[in-house]
C-alpha positions as CSV (number, residue, x, y, z in Angstrom):
1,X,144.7,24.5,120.7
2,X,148.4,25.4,122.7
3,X,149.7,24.6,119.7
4,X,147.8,27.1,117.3
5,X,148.8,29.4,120.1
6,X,152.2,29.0,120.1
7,X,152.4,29.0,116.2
8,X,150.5,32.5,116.4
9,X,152.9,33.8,118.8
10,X,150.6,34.0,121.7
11,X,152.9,31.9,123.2
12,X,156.7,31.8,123.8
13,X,158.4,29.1,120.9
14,X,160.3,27.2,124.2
15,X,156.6,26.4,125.2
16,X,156.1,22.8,125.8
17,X,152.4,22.2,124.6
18,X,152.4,19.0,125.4
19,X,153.5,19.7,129.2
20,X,151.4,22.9,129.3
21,X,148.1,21.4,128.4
22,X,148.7,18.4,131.6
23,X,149.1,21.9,133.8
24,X,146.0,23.3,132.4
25,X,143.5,20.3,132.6
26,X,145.3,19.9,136.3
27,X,144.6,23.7,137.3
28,X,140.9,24.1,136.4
29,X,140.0,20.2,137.0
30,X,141.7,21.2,140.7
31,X,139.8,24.6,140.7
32,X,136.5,22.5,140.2
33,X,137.0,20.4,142.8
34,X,137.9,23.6,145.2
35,X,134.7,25.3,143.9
36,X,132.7,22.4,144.5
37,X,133.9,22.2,148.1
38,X,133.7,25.4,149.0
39,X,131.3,27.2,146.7
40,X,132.9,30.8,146.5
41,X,132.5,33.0,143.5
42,X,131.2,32.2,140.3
43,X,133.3,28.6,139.0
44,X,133.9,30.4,135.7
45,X,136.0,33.3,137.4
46,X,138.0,30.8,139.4
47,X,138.8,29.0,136.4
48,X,139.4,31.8,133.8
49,X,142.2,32.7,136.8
50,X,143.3,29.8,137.1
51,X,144.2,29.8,133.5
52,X,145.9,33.0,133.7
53,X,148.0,32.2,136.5
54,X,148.9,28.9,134.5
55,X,149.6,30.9,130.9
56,X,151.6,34.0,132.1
57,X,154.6,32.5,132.0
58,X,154.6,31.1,128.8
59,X,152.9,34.4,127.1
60,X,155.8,36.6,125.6
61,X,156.7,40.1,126.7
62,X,155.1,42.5,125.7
């Protein structure tokens, strides 16, 4: 899927998918776990800005 991105220029062509996805399983896994601890907000939010937060930098300027 990061790589469909990146080959429609949603991403930045120095993205390294392979790298990226580890980060992104790693960030909303870990925001599950957080969720699950502590319950706050909806676990859909926290992951969706989790994602972001993850994504931004590879996403080119706009």
């Amino acid at each position: 899927m990061l790589d469909h991105a990146k080959d429609a220029r949603e991403l930045g062509p120095d993205t390294d998918t392979t790298a990226l996805a580890a980060t992104v399983q790693a960030a909303t896994l870990g925001v599950a776990v957080l969720w699950a601890v502590d319950r706050q907000g909806a676990l859909a939010e926290r992951q969706r800005a989790a994602l972001d937060a993850v994504l931004a930098p590879h996403r080119p300027a706009q």
